[in-house]
ZAZA-326852 format. One record per atom (N, C-alpha, C): residue number from 0; chain; atom name; y, z, x. Coordinates in Angstrom, 3 decimals. Layout:
N
{r NUM 'A' 'CA' {Y Z X}},
...
! end
This chain:
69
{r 0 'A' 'N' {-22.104 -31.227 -183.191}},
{r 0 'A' 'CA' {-23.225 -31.032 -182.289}},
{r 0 'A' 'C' {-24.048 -32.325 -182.137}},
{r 1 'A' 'N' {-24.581 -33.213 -183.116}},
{r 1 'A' 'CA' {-25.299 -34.486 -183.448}},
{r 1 'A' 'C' {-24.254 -35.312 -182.070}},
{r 2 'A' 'N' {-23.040 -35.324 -182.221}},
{r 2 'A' 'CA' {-22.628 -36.369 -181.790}},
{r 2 'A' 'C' {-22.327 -36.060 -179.882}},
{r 3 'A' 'N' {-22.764 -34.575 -179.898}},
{r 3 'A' 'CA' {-23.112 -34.680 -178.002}},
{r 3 'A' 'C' {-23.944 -34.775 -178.089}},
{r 4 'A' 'N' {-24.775 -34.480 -178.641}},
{r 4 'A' 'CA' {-26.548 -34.706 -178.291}},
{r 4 'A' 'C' {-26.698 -36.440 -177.726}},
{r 5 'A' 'N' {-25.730 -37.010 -178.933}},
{r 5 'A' 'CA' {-25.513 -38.853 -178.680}},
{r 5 'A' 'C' {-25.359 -39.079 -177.622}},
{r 6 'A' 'N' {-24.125 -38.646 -177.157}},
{r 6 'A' 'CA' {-23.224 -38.662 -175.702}},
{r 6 'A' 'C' {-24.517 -38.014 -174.917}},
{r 7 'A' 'N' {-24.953 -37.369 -174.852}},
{r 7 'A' 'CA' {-26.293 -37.222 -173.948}},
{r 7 'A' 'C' {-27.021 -38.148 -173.532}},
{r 8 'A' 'N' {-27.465 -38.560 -174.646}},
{r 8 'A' 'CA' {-28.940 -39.825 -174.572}},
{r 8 'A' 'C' {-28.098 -40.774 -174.381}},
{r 9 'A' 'N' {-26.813 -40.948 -174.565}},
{r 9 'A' 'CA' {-26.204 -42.018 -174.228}},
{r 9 'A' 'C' {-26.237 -42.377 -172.177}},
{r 10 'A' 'N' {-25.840 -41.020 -171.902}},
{r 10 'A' 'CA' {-25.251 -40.709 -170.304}},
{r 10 'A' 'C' {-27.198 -40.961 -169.993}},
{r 11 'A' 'N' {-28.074 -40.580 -170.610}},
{r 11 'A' 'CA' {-29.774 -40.725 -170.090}},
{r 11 'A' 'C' {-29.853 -42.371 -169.799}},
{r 12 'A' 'N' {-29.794 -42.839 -171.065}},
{r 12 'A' 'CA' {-29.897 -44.279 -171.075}},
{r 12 'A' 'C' {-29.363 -45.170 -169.853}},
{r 13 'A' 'N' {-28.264 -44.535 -169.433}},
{r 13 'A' 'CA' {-27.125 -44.978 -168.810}},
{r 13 'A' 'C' {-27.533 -44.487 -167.545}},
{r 14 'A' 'N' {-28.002 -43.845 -166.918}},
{r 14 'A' 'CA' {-28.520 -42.994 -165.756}},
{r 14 'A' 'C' {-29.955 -43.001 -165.081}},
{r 15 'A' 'N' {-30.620 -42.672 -165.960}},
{r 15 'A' 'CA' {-31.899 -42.802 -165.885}},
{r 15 'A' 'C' {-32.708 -44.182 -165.012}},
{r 16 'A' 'N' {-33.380 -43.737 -163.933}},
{r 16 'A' 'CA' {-34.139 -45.177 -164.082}},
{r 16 'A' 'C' {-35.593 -44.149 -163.279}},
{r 17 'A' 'N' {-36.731 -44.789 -163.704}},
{r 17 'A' 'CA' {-38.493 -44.678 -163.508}},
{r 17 'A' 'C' {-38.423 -45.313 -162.293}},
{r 18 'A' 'N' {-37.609 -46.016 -161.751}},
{r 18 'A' 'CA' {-37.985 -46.525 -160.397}},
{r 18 'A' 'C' {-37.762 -45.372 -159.216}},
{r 19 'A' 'N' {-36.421 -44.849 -159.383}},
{r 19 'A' 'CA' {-35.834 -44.111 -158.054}},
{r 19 'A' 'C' {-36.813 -42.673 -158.401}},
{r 20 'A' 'N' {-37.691 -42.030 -159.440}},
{r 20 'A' 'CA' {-38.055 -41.192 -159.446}},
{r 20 'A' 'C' {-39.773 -41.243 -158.324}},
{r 21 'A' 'N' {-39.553 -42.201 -157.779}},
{r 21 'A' 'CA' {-40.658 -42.455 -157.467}},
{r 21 'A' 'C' {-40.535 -42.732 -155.657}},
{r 22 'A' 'N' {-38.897 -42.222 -155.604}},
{r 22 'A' 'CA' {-38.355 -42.496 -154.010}},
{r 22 'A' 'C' {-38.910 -41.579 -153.256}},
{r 23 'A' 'N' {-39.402 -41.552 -151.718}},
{r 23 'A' 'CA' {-39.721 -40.241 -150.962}},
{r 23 'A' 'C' {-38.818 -40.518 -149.498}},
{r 24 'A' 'N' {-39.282 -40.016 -148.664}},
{r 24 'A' 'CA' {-38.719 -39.750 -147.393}},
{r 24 'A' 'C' {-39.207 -40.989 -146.487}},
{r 25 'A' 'N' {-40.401 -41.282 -147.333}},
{r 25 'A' 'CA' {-41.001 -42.761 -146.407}},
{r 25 'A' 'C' {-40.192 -44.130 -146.812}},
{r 26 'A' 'N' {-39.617 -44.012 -148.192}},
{r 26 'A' 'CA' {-38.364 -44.985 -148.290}},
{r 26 'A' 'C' {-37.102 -45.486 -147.637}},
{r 27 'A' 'N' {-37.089 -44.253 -146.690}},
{r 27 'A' 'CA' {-35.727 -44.073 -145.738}},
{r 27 'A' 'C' {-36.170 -44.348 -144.666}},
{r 28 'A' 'N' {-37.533 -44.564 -144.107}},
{r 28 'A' 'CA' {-38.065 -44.338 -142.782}},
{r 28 'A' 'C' {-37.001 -45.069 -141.796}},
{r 29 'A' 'N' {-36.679 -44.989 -140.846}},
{r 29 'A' 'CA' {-35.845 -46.187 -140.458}},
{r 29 'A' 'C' {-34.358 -46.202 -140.081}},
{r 30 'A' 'N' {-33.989 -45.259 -141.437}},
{r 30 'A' 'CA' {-32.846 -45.607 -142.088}},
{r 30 'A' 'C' {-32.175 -44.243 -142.146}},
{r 31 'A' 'N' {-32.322 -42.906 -141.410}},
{r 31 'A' 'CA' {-31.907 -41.121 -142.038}},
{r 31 'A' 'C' {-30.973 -41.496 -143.006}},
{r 32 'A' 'N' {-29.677 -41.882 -143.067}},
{r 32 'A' 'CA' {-28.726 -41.836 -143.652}},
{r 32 'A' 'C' {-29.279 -41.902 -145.049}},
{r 33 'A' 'N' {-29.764 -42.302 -145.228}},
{r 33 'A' 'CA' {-30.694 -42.481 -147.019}},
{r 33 'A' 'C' {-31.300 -41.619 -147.160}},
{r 34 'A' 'N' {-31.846 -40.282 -146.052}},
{r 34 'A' 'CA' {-32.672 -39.598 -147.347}},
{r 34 'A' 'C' {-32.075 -38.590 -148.190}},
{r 35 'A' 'N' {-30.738 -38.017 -147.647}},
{r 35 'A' 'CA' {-30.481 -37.184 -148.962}},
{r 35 'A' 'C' {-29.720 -38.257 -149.609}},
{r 36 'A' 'N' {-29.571 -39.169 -149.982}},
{r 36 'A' 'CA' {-28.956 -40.099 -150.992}},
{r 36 'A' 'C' {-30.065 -40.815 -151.911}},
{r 37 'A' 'N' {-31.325 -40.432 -151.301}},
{r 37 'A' 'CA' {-32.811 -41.153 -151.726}},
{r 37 'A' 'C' {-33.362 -39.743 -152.746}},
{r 38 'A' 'N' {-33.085 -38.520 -152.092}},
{r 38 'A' 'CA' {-33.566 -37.362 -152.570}},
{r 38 'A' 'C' {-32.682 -37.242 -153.755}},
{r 39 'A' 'N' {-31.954 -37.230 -153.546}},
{r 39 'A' 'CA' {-30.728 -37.077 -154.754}},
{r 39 'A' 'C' {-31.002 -37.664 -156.082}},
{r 40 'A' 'N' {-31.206 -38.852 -155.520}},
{r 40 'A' 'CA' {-31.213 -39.966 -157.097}},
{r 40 'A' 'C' {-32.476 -39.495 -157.717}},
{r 41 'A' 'N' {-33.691 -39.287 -157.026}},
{r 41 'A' 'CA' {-34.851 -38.907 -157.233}},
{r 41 'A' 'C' {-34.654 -37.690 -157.557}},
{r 42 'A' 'N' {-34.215 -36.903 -157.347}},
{r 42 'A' 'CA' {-34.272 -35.663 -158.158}},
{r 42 'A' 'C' {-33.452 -35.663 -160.088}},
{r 43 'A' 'N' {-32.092 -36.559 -159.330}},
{r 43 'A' 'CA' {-31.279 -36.665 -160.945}},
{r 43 'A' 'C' {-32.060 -37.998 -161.780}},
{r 44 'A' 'N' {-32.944 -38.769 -161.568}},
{r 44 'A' 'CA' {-33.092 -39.391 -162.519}},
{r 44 'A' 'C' {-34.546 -38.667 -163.084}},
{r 45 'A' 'N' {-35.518 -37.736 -162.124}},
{r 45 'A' 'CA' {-36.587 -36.665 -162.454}},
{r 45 'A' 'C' {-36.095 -35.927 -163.791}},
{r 46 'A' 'N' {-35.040 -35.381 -163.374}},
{r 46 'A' 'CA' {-34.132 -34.240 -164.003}},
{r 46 'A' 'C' {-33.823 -35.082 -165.802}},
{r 47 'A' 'N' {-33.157 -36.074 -165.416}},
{r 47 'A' 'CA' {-32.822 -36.446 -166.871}},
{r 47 'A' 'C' {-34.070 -37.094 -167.882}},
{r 48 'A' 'N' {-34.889 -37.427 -166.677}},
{r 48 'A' 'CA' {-36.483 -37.695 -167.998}},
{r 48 'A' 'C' {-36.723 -36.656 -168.605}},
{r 49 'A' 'N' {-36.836 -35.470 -167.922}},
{r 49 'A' 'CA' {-37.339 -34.575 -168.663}},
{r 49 'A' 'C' {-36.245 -33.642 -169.434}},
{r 50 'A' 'N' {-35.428 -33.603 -169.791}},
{r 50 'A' 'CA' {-33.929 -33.829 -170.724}},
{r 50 'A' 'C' {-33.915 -34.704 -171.695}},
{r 51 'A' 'N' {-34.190 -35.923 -171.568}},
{r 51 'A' 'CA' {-34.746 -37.070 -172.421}},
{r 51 'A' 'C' {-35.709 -36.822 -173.356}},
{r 52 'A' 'N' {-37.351 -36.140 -172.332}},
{r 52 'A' 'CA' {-38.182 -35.850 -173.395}},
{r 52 'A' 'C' {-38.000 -34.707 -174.085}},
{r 53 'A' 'N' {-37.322 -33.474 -173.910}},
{r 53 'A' 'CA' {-37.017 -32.570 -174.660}},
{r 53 'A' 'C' {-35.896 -33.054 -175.544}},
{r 54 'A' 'N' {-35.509 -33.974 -175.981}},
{r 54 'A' 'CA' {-34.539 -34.543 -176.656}},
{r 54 'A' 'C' {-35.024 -35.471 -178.134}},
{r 55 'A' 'N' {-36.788 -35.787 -177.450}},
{r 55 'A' 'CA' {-37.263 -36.911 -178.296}},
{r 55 'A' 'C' {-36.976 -37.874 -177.975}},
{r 56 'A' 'N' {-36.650 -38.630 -176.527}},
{r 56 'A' 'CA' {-36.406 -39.746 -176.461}},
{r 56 'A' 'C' {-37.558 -40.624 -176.109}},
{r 57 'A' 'N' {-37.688 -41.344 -176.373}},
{r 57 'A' 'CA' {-38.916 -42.662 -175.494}},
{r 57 'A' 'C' {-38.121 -43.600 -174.510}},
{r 58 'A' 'N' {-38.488 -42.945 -173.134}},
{r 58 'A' 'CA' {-38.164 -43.402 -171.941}},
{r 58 'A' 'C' {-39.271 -43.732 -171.072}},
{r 59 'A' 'N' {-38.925 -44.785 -170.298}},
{r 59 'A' 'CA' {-40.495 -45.251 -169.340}},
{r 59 'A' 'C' {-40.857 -44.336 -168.271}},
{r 60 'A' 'N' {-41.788 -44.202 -168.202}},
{r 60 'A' 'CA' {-42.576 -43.286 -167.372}},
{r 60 'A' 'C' {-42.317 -43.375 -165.765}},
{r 61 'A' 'N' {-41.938 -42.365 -165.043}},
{r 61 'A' 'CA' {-41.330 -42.543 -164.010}},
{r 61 'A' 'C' {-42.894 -42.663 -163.386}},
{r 62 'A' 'N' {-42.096 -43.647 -162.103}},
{r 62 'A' 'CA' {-43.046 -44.053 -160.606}},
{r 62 'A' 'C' {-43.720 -42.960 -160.559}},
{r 63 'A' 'N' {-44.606 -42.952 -159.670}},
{r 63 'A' 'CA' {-45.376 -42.144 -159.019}},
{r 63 'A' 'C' {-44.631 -42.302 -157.848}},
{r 64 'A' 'N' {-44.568 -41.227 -156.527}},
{r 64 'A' 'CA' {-43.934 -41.237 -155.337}},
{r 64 'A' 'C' {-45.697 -42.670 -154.467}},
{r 65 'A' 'N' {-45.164 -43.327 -153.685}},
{r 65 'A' 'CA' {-45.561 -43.990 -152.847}},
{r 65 'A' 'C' {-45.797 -43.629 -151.446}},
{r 66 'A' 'N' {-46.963 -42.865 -151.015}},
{r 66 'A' 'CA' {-46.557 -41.980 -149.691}},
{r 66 'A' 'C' {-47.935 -43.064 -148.474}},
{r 67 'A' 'N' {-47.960 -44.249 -148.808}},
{r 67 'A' 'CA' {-49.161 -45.019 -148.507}},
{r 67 'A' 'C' {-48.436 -46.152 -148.045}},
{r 68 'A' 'N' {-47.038 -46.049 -147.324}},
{r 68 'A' 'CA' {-46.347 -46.987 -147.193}},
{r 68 'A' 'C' {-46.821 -48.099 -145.818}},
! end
């Protein structure tokens, strides 16, 4: 069990980033083709912080969304 929990925080580490959690629809403006590929990442890297912190991990604090573009 110890050693998926590893393989977990391993795939977090590996996945995770505080930047894309902070993507919105005004990131794509411009661009449609990006927003469900913008929504996406932003939802799975949301998803694995908080997987992370129920895990005990110390991970950086995701973005705030930017809607002041």
């Amino acid at each position: 069990m110890e050693n998926r929990i590893n393989e977990i925080k391993g795939f977090i580490n590996n996945k995770y980033s505080a930047r894309k959690c902070g993507w919105t629809s005004q990131r794509s403006e411009g661009n449609y083709d990006d927003c469900f590929s913008d929504g996406y990442e932003c939802g799975v890297s949301s998803v694995l912080y908080d997987i992370g912190i129920i895990l005990g991990m110390e991970l950086e604090v995701p973005d705030e969304p930017d809607y002041d573009y």
